[in-house]
N, C-alpha and C positions, 0 to 999 in steps of 0.2 A: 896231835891226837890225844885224848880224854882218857883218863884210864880209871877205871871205877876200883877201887881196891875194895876187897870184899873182907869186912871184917874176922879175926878168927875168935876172938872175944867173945864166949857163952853171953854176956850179958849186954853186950853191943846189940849181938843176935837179936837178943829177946828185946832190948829198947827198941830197936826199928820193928820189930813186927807187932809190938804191942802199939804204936806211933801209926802205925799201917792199920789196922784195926780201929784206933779212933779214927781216924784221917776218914778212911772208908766209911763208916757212918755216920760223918760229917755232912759228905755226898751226900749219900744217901737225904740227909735231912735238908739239905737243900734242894737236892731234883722231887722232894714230895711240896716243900712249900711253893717250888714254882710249876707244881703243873694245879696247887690250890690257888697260887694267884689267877692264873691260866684260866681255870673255871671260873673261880668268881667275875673275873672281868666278862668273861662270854655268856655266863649267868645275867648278870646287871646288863649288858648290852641287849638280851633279849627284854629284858624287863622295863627298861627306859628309855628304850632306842636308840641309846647314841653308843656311837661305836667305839669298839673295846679301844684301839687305839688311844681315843682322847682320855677314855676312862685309866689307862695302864699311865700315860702323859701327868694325868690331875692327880692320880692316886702318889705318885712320886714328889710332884709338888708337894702334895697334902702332905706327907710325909718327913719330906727335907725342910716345911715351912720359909721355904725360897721364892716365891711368887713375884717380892718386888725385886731382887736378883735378876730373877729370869725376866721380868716385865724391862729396864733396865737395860738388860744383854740386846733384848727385842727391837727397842730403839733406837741401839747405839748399831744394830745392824740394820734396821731400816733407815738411818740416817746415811750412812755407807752405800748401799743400795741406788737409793736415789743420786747422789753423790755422785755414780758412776753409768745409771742408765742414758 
């Protein structure tokens, strides 16, 4: 069994809740850029029809600049694939 020891250190104290305090608005800045990914992809998906999915899939590519990586992975599992049907 786990025992949390709870510091008695005035400045312990305050480093973990000043640490709680960024941490917390960390969050926070992450759950607002992903509910702005969130829109733009359902934005653009109305805009140019294709659906969010591949948009959220390509924008990651875009991203990583991984394409022939992934093109690649694609082959060597549709190689496998076939291999076993």
């Amino acid at each position: 069994m786990s025992t949390i020891i709870i510091p008695s250190n005035p400045n312990d104290r305050q480093a973990i809740k000043a640490a709680m305090k960024e941490l917390s608005g960390s969050y926070a800045r992450s759950e607002g850029e992903r509910e702005f990914v969130r829109e733009a992809l359902k934005d653009l998906e109305d805009k140019v029809g294709i659906k969010a999915k591949y948009l959220r899939k390509m924008s990651k590519i875009y991203h990583k600049q991984n394409i022939l990586e992934l093109t690649a992975e694609m082959e060597d599992l549709e190689g496998l694939y076939e291999a076993i049907k």
